[in-house]
BASEFI-394197 format. One record per residue (C-alpha): residue number from 1; residue in three letters; x, y, z negated. Coordinates in steps of 0.02 Angstrom, whole numbers, plus 50000, padded with zeros to 5 digits. Example, Ala and Ser with C-alpha at 12.3 -4.5 7.8 and 13.67 -1.06 7.14 Angstrom:
residues 2
REC semi voro east north up
REC 1 ALA 50615 49775 49610
REC 2 SER 50684 49947 49643
***
This chain:
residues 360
REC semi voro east north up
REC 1 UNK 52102 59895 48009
REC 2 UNK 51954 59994 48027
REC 3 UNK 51898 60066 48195
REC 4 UNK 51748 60189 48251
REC 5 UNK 51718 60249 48440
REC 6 UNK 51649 60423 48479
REC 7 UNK 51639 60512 48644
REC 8 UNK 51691 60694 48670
REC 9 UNK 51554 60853 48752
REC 10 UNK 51645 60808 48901
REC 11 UNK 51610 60606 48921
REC 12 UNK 51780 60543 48884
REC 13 UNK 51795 60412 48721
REC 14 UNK 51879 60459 48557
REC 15 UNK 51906 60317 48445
REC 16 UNK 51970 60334 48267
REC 17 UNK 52092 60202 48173
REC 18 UNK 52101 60179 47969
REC 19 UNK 52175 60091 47822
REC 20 UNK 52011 60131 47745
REC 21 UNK 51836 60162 47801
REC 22 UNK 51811 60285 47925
REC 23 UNK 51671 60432 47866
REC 24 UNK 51501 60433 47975
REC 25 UNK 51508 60596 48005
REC 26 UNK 51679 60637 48087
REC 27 UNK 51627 60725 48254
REC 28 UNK 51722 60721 48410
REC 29 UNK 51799 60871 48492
REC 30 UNK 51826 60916 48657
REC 31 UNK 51791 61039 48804
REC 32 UNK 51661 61051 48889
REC 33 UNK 51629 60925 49042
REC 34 UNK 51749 60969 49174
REC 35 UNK 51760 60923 49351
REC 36 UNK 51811 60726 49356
REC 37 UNK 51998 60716 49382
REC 38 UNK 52039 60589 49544
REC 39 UNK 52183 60499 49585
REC 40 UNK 52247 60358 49714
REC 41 UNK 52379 60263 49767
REC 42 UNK 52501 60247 49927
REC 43 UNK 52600 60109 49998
REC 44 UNK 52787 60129 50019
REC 45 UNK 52834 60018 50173
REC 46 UNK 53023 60021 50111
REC 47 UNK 53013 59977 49917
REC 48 UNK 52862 59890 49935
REC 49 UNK 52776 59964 49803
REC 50 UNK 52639 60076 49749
REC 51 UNK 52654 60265 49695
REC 52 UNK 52514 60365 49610
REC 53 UNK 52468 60535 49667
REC 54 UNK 52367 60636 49543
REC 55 UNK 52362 60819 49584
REC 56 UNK 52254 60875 49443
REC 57 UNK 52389 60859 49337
REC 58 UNK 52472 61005 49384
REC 59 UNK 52351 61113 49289
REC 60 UNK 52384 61012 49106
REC 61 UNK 52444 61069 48965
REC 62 UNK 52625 61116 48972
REC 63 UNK 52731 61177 48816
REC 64 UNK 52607 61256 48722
REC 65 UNK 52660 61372 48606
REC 66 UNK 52740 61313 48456
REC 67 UNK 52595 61335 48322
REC 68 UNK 52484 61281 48435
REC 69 UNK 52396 61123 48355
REC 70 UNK 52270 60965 48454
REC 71 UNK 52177 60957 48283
REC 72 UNK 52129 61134 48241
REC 73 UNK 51988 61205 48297
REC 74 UNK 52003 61345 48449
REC 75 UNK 51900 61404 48603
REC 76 UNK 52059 61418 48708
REC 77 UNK 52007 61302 48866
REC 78 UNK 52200 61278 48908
REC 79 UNK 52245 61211 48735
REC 80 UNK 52087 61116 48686
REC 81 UNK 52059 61025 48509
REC 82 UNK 52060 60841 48571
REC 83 UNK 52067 60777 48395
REC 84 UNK 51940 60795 48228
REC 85 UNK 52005 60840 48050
REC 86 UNK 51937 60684 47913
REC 87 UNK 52009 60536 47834
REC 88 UNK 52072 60418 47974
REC 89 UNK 52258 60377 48020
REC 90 UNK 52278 60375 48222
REC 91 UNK 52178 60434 48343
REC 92 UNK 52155 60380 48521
REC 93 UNK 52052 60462 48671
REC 94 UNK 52035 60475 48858
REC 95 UNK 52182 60601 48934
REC 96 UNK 52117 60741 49012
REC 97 UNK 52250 60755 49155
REC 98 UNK 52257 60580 49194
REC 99 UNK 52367 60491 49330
REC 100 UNK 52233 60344 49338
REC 101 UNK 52060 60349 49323
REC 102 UNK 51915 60221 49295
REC 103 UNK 51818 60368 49426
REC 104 UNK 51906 60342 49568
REC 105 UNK 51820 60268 49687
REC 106 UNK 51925 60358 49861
REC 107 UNK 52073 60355 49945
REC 108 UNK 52127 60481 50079
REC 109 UNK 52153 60394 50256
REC 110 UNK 52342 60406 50300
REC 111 UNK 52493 60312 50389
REC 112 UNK 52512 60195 50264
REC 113 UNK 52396 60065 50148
REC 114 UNK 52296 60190 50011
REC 115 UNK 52192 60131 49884
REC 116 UNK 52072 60214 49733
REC 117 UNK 52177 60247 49555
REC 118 UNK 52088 60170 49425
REC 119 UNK 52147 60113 49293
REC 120 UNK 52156 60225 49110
REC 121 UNK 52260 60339 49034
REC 122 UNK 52243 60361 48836
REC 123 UNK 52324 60480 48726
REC 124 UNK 52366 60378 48553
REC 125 UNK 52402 60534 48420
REC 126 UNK 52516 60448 48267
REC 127 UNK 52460 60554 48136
REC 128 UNK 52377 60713 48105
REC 129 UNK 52520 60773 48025
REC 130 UNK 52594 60889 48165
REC 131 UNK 52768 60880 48054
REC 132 UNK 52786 60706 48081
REC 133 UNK 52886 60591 48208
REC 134 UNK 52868 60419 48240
REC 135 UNK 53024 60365 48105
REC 136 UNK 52965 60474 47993
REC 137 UNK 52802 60366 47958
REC 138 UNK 52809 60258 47809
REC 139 UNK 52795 60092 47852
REC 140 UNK 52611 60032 47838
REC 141 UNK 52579 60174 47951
REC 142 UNK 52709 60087 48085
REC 143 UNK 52607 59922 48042
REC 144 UNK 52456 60005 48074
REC 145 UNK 52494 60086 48249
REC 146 UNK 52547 59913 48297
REC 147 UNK 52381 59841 48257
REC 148 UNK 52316 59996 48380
REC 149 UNK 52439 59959 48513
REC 150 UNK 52383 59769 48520
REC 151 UNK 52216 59827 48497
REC 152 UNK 52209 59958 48652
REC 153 UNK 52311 59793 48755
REC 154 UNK 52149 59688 48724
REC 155 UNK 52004 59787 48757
REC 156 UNK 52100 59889 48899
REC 157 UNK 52169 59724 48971
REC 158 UNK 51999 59652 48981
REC 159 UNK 51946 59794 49102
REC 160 UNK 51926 59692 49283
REC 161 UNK 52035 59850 49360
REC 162 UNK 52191 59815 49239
REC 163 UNK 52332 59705 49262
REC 164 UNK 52442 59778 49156
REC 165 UNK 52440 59886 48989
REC 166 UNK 52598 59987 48957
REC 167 UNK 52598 60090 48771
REC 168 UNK 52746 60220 48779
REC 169 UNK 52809 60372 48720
REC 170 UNK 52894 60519 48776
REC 171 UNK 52991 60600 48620
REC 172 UNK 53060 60770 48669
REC 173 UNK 53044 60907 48771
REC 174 UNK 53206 60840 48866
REC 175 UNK 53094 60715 48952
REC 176 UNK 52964 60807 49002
REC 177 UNK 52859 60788 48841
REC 178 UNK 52703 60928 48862
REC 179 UNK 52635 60933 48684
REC 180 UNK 52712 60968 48491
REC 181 UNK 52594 60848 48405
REC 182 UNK 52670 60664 48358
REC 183 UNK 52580 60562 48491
REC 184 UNK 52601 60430 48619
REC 185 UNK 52536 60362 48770
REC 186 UNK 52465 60208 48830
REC 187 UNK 52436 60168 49033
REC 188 UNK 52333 60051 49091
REC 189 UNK 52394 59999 49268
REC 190 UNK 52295 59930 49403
REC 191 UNK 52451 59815 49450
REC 192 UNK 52591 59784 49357
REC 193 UNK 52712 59903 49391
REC 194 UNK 52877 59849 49498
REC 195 UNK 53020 59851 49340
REC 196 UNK 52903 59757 49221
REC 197 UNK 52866 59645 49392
REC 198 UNK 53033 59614 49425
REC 199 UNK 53074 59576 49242
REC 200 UNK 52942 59430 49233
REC 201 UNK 52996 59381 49405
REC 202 UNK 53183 59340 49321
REC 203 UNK 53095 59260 49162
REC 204 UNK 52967 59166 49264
REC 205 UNK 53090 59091 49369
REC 206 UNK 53219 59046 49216
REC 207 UNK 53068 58984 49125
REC 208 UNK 53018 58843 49279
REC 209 UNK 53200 58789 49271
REC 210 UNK 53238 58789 49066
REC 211 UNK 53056 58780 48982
REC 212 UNK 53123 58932 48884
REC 213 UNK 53111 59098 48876
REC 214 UNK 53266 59190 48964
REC 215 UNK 53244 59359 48848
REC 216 UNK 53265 59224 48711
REC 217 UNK 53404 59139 48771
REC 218 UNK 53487 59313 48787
REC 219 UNK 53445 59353 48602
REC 220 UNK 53513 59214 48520
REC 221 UNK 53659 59248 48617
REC 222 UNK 53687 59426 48574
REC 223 UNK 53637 59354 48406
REC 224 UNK 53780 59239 48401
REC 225 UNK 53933 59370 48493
REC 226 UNK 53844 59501 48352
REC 227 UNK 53931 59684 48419
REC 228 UNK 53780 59753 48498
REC 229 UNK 53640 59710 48341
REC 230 UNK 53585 59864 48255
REC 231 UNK 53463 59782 48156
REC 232 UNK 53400 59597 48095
REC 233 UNK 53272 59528 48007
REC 234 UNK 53187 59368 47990
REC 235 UNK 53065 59384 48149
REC 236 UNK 53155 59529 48240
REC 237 UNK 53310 59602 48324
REC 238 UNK 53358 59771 48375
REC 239 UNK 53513 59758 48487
REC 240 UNK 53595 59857 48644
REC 241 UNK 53601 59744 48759
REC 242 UNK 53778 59686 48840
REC 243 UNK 53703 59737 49018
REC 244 UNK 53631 59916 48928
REC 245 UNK 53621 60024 49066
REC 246 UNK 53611 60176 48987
REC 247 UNK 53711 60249 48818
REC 248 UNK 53616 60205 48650
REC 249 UNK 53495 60104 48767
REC 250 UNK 53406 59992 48638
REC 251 UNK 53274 59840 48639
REC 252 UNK 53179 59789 48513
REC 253 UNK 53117 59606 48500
REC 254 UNK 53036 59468 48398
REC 255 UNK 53162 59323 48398
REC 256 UNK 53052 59198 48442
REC 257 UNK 52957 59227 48614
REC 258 UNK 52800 59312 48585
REC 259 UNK 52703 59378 48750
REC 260 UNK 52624 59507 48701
REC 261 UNK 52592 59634 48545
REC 262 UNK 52415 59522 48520
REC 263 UNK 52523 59364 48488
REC 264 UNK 52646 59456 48352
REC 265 UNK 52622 59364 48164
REC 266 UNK 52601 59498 48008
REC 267 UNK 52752 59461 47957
REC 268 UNK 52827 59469 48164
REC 269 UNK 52709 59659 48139
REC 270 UNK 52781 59695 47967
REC 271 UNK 52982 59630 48030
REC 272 UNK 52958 59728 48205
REC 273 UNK 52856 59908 48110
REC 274 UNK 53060 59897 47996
REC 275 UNK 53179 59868 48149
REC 276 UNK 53070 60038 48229
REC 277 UNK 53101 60139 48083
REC 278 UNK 53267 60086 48052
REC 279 UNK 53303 60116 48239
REC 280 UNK 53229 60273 48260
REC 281 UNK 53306 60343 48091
REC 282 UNK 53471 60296 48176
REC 283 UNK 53451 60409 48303
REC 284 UNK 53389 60535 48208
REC 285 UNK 53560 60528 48086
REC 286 UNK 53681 60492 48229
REC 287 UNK 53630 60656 48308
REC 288 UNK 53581 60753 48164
REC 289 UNK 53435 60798 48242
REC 290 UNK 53264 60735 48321
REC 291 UNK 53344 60628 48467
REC 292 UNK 53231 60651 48640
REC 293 UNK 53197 60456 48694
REC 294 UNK 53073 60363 48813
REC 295 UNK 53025 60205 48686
REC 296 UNK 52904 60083 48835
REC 297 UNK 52843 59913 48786
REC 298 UNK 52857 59759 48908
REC 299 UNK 52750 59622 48881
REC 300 UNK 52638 59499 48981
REC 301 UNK 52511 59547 49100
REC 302 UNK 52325 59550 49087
REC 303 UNK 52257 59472 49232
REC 304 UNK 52207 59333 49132
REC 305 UNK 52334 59211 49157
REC 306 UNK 52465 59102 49073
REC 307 UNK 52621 59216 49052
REC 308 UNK 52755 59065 48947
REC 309 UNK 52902 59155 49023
REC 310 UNK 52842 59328 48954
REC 311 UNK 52946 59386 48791
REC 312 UNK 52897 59538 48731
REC 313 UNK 53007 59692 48708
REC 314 UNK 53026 59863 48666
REC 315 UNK 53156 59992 48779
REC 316 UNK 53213 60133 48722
REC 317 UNK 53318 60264 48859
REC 318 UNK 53396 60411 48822
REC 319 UNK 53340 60562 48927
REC 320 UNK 53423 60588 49077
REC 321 UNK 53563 60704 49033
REC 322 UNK 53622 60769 48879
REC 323 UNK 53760 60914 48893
REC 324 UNK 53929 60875 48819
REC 325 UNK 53857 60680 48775
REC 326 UNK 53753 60593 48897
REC 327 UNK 53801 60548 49077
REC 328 UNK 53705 60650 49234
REC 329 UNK 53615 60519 49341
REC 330 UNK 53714 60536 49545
REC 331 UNK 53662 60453 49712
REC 332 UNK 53686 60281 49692
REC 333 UNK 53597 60253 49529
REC 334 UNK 53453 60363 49575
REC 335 UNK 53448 60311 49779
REC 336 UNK 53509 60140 49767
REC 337 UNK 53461 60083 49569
REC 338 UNK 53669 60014 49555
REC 339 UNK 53711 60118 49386
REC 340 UNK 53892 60158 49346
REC 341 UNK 53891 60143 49158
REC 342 UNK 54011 60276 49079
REC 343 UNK 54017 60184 48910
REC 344 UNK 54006 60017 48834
REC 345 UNK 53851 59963 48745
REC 346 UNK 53975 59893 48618
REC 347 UNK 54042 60064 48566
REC 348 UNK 53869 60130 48553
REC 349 UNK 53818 60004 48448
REC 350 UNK 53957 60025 48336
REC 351 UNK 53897 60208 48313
REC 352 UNK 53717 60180 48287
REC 353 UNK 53776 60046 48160
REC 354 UNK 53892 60174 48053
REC 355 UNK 53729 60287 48019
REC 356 UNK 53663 60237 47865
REC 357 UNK 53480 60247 47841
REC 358 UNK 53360 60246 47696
REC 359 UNK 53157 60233 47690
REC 360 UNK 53147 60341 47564
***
């Protein structure tokens, strides 16, 4: 993989990803500097937890109009060309809206415990084909945004504000998704957030009392009963789980327990950039049309420590509500976090299993 960092007009980095060697004299684009976005973060007493607040981000970029491009040129300040033209594969650079920020170095006095937002937000644009979609990327493409994904984790993980890095996407506007162009995002958290927390919690716990990972344990069963796998290969398993909470909820794993994207093998890279296509193309055919997801990776933390008990994983969710298909969230699941599933994952695997999908 070949890699080259620029910086935009405006300050923020650009960095370019390749197959091949990246030209010298791809420029990056940008506005012009712009006043520093802020952000910072206050205590709730009751969960126990942080939230972000990030008001600058109520004057990004929302559903631009459909020709509207990232990678062609344009003076319009509201739709800015983030992104050069040349011969490089995936793109990466600085969000302009951010929720956390590397600047922030205030937080307002107020009832409760504040503190600065820093951390980083990155944009991480698949492909400069605007036609494109995650599944529809051929496979070394899928192999090579997974080398970018564990490559972000390192460098952003080694930043003395970050304790956890979180790639994701947003796939649709159904979820809130604010731009056309193929791209994802990647969060750099200055704590690790309180479902990942809670997850290694349960795993470091099970991992003190087996000396074994528990996400593993729960794989090779799932492996075993065999209703819920959607896809297998030698190094990796896409399943819904038997406690899915949501319909066509899938994870993605390698079989044995890897921590984090920096520990997959090439062939754990190659076996997990299959099980993504083959995944996403299932959506794709079981709805006949581009299926609006939120795809988040879970894997250790970067604070530096020993994480044994971490396995990572990749979630998919559904959005919210679908008419005529997918369930509307009501006051218990969204008040109290106790879900009433309306379907079994084993009937939604059975669906996503019928859809037959080719590479080709």
């Amino acid at each position: 993989m070949y890699k080259r960092r620029l910086k935009k007009p405006d300050g923020r980095k650009l960095l370019l990803y390749s197959r091949h060697p990246i030209p010298s004299d791809i420029e990056a684009p940008g506005p012009s500097p712009h006043a520093s976005s802020s952000s910072h973060l206050r205590w709730h007493p009751l969960r126990g937890e942080w939230i972000a607040y990030a008001g600058s981000r109520q004057n990004r970029t929302f559903l631009p109009p459909a020709q509207y491009n990232p990678l062609a040129p344009t003076t319009d300040p509201a739709h800015p060309t983030e992104v050069p033209g040349g011969a490089y594969d995936v793109a990466v650079f600085d969000n302009l809206f951010p929720t956390l920020t590397l600047d922030a170095i205030d937080s307002p006095p107020t009832i409760v415990d504040t503190a600065p937002g820093r951390g980083v937000c990155e944009v991480v644009v698949f492909t400069q084909d605007e036609r494109a979609n995650l599944g529809s990327l051929p496979l070394w493409h899928l192999e090579l945004l997974i080398d970018v994904w564990a490559d972000r984790y390192l460098e952003l993980g080694a930043l003395p504000d970050v304790q956890y890095v979180m790639p994701f996407e947003n796939r649709g506007v159904e979820v809130g998704v604010t731009l056309h162009h193929p791209h994802g995002q990647i969060y750099a958290y200055p704590m690790v957030p309180p479902i990942p927390a809670r997850e290694l919690e349960r795993q470091k716990a099970y991992f003190a009392e087996h000396q074994r990972s528990l996400l593993g344990a729960l794989i090779e069963a799932e492996i075993r009963d065999g209703r819920r796998i959607i896809h297998l290969n030698d190094t990796v398993v896409a399943f819904l789980p038997v406690c899915a909470t949501y319909s066509y909820e899938v994870w993605i794993a390698p079989k044995r327990p890897a921590s984090s994207l920096t520990d997959l093998t090439s062939d754990e890279r190659r076996d997990l950039a299959v099980a993504l296509k083959t995944v996403l193309l299932k959506f794709d055919g079981l709805w006949a049309r581009p299926f609006p997801y939120v795809m988040v990776f879970h894997q250790a933390p970067s604070d530096g420590a020993p994480h044994p008990e971490s396995h990572l994983h990749l979630e998919f969710y559904p959005p919210y509500r679908m008419p005529g298909r997918l369930k509307y969230l009501a006051g218990s699941e969204l008040g109290a976090g106790l879900f009433t599933a309306d379907t079994l994952p084993e009937l939604k695997a059975e669906e996503l299993r019928a859809v037959e999908v080719s590479f080709e």
